[in-house]
C-alpha positions as CSV (number, residue, x, y, z in Angstrom):
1,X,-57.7,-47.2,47.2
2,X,-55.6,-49.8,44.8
3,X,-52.5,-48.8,43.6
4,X,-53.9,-49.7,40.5
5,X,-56.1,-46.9,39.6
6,X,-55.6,-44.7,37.0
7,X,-57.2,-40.9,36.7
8,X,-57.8,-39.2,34.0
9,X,-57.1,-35.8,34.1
10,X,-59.5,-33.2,32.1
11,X,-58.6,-29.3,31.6
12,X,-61.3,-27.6,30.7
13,X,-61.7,-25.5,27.7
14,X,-65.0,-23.7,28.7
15,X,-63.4,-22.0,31.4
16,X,-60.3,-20.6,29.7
17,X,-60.5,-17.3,28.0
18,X,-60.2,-16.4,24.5
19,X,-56.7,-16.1,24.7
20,X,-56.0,-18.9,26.7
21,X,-58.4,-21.1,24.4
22,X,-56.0,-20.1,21.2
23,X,-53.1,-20.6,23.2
24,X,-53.8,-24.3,24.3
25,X,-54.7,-25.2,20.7
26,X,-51.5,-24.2,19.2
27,X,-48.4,-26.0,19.3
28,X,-46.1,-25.2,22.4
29,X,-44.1,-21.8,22.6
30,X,-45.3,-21.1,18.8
31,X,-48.4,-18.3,20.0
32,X,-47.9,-15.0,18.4
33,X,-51.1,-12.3,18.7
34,X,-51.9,-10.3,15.7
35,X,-53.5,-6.7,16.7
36,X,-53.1,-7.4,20.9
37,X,-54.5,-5.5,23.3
38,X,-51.4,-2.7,23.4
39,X,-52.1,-1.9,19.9
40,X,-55.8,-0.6,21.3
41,X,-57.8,-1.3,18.3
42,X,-60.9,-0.3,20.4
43,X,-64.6,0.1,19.2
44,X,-65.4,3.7,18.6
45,X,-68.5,3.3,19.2
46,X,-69.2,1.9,22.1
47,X,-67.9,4.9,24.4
48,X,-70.4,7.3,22.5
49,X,-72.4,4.9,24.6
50,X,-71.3,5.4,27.6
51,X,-70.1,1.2,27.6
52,X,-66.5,0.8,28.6
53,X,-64.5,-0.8,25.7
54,X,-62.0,-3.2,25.8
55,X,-58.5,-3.1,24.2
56,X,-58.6,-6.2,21.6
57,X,-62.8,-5.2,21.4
58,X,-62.9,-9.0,22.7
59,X,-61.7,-10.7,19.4
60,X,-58.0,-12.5,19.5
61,X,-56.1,-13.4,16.4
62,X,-52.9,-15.6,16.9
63,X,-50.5,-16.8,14.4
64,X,-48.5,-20.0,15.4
65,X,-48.4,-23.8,14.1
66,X,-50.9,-26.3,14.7
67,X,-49.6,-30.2,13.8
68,X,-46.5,-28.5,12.8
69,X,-48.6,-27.0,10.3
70,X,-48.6,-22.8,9.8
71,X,-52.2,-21.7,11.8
72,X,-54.2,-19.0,12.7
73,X,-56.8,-18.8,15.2
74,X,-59.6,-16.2,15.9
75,X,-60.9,-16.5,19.2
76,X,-63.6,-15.0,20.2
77,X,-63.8,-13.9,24.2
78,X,-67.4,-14.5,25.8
79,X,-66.3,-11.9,29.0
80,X,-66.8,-9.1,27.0
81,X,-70.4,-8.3,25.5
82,X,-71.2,-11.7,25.7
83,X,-69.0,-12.2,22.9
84,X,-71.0,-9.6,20.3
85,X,-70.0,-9.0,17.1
86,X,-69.2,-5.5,16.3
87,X,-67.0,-3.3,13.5
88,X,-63.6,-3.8,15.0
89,X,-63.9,-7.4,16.2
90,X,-65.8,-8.4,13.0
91,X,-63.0,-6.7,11.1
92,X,-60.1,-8.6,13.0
93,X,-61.7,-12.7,12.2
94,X,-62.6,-11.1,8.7
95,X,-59.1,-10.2,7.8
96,X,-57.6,-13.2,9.1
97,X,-59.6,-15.3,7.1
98,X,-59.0,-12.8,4.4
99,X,-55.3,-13.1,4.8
100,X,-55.5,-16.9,5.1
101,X,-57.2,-16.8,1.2
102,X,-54.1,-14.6,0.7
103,X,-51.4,-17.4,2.0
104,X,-53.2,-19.8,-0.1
105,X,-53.0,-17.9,-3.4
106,X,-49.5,-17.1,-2.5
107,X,-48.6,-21.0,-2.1
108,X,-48.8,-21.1,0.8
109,X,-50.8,-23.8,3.1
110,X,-51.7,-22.4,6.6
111,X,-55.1,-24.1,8.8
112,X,-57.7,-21.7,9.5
113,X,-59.5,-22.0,13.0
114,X,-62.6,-19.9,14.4
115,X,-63.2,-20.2,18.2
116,X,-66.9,-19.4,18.4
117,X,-68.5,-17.5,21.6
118,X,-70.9,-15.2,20.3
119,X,-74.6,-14.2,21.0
120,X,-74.5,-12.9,17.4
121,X,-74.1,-9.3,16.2
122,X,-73.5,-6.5,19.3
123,X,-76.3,-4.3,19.2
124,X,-74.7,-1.3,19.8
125,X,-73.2,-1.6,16.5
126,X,-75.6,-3.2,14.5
127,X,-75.8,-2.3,11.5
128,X,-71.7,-2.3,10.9
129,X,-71.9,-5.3,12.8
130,X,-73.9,-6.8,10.4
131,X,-72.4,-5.5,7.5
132,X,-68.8,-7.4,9.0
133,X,-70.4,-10.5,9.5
134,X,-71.7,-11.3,6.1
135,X,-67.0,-10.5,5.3
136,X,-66.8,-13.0,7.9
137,X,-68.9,-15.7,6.0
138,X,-67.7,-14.6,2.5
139,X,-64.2,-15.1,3.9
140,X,-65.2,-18.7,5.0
141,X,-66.3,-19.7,1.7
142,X,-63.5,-18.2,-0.2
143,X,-61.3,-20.4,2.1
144,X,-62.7,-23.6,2.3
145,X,-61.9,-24.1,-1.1
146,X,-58.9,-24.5,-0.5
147,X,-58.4,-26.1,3.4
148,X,-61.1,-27.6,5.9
149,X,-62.3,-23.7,8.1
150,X,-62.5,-25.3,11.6
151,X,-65.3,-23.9,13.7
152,X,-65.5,-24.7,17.5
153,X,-68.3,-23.9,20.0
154,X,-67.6,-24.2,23.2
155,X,-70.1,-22.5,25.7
156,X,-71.3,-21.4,28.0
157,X,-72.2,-18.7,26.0
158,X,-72.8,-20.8,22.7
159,X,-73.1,-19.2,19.5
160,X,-75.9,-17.3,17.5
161,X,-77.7,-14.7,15.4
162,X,-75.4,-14.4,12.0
163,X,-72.2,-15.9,13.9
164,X,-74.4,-19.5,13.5
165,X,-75.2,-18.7,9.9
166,X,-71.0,-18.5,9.8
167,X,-70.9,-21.7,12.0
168,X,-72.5,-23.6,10.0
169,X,-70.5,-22.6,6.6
170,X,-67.2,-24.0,8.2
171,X,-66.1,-27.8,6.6
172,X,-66.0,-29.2,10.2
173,X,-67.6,-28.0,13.1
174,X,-67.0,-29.1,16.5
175,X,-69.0,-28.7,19.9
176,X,-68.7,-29.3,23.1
177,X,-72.3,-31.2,24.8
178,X,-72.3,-27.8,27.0
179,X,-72.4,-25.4,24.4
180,X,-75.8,-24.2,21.7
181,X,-76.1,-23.5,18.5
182,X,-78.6,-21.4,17.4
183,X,-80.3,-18.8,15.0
184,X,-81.8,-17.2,17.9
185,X,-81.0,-17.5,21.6
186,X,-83.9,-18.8,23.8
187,X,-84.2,-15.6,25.6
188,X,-84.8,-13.6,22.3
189,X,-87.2,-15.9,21.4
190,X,-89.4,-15.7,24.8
191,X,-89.4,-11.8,24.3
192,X,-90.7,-11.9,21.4
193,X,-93.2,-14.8,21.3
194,X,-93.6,-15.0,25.0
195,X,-93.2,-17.4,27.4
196,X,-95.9,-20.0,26.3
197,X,-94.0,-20.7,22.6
198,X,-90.7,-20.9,24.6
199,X,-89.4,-20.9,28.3
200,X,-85.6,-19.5,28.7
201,X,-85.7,-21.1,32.2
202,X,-86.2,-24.6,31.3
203,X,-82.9,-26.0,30.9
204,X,-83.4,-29.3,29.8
205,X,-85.7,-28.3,27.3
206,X,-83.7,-26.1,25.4
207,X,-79.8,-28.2,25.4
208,X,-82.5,-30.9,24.1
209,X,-83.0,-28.6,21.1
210,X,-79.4,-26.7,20.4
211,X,-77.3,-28.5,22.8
212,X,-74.1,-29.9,21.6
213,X,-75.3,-33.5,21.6
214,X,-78.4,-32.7,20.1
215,X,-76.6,-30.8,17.2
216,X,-74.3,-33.9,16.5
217,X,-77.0,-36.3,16.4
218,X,-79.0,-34.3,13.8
219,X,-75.7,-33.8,11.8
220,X,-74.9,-30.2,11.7
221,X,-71.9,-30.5,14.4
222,X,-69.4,-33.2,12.7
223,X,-68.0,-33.6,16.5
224,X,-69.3,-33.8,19.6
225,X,-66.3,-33.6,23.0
226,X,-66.4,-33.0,25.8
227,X,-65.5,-29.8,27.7
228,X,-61.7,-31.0,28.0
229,X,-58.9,-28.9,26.1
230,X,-56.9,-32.1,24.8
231,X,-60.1,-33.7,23.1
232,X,-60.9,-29.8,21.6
233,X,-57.0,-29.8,20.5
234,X,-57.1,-33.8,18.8
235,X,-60.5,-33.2,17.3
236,X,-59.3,-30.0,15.4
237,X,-56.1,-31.9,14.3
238,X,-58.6,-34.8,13.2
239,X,-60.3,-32.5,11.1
240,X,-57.8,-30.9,9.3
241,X,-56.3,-34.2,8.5
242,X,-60.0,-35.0,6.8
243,X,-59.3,-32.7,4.4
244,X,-61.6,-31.1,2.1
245,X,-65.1,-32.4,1.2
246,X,-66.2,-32.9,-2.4
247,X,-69.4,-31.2,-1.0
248,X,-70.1,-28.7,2.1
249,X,-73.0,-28.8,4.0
250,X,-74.2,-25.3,3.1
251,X,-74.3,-27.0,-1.2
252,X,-76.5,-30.0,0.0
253,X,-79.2,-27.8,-0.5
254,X,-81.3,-30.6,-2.0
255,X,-80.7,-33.0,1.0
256,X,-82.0,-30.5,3.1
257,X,-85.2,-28.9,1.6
258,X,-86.2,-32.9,1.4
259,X,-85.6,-33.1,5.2
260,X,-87.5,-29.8,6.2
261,X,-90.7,-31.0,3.6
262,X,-90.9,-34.0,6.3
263,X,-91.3,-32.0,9.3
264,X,-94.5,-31.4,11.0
265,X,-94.1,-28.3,13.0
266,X,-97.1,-29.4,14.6
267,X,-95.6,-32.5,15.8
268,X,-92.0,-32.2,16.5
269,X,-89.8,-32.7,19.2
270,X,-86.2,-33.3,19.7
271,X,-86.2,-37.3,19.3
272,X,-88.5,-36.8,16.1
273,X,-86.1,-34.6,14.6
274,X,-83.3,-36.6,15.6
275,X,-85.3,-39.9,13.9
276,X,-85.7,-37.0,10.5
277,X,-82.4,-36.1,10.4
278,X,-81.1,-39.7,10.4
279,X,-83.3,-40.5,7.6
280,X,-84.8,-43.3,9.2
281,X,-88.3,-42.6,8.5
């Protein structure tokens, strides 16, 4: 082996916990958690249930600066229910968005950033789950206005149901290749148009469809990393520094009902839609 050779060292985000994730993104020694586990904001719902609950009900808010810029983070932990959506944790990302508005209308610049992990609303919950996410979203859009909302995916767990409905309303959104974005999971759809329309099991099939890479190349993911924590950390900083867009993705409305008018469903597959979605035919 030369003496020569460099290595490059990756730490992976996808294995790192919620708290871990928000941790690493902020700037060093400034991580401050709003409602932590010992203040045992727990679900009251899901012990009715006979489903153990979990302290911070598997959402983490932390306050620090990111660029030397006032931040907060809600993270959202894939360990626990899959990363499900319910009243409490709904409630936590909704009023930290909430309060970032507030900071803004106060004079006060602060970056918002949403660590998505989420198979969508828990169903324990659902209807108050529901109910939360649509705060969620209207928090996003409130906030944009003012300062990119910076949504990262980074699997395994992906993200989902109404969760990929508040996705795709943040100003930049960044994935890593192992991670999906989805209305509906793969095994949601096989349950309930079986097997033949879709099969969970086949791997390749489905990160061909709402994998990261195939999520960038059809433009709704603005970046594609990989699963290391100092390219997730740079292209957050990157997309902040962007600043805000004369037009979101969610107001191209236009654009888009002109790209779905050219799709077959009869004849589609991933590289068609990827030749569509570039506008090249």
């Amino acid at each position: 082996m030369s003496g020569h050779e460099t290595f490059i060292v990756q730490h992976s985000f996808i294995e790192l916990t919620a708290r871990e994730r928000a941790r690493a993104l902020l700037d060093a020694g400034t991580f401050r958690e709003l409602i932590g586990p010992f203040d045992r904001l727990e679900s009251p719902w899901l012990a009715m249930q006979d489903v153990v609950c979990q302290a911070d009900d598997g959402a983490v808010i932390a306050r620090g600066t990111l660029g030397g810029e006032a931040a907060v983070i809600a993270a959202i932990e894939p360990a626990f229910q899959g990363g499900s959506i319910g009243e409490v944790s709904g409630a936590k990302i909704a009023a930290a968005l909430e309060m970032a508005v507030r900071e803004f209308e106060a004079g006060r610049k602060i970056r918002p950033v949403i660590l998505f992990e989420t198979g969508g609303v828990r169903l324990q919950e659902a209807n108050l789950g529901l109910a939360v996410i649509a705060e969620i979203q209207a928090a996003i859009v409130a906030l944009r206005r003012y300062v990119p909302v910076v949504g990262v995916i980074g699997g395994m767990v992906g993200c989902f149901g109404g969760m990929s409905l508040a996705a795709a309303l943040c100003t930049r959104l960044i994935m890593t290749r192992q991670a999906r974005l989805g209305m509906n999971g793969p095994e949601v759809i096989e349950q309930e148009a079986g097997v033949e329309e879709l099969d969970s099991r086949d791997r390749r099939l489905i990160w061909s469809m709402i994998g990261g890479e195939q999520r960038a190349a059809v433009g709704l993911v603005d970046t594609l990393v990989e699963d290391d924590t100092d390219q997730v950390r740079d292209a957050v900083l990157s997309a902040f520094e962007s600043g805000v867009p004369a037009s979101h993705r969610t107001e191209q409305v236009d654009a888009q009902l002109e790209r779905l008018a050219r799709v077959d469903p009869a004849a589609i597959d991933p590289a068609v839609l990827r030749t569509l979605w570039q506008g090249e035919v």
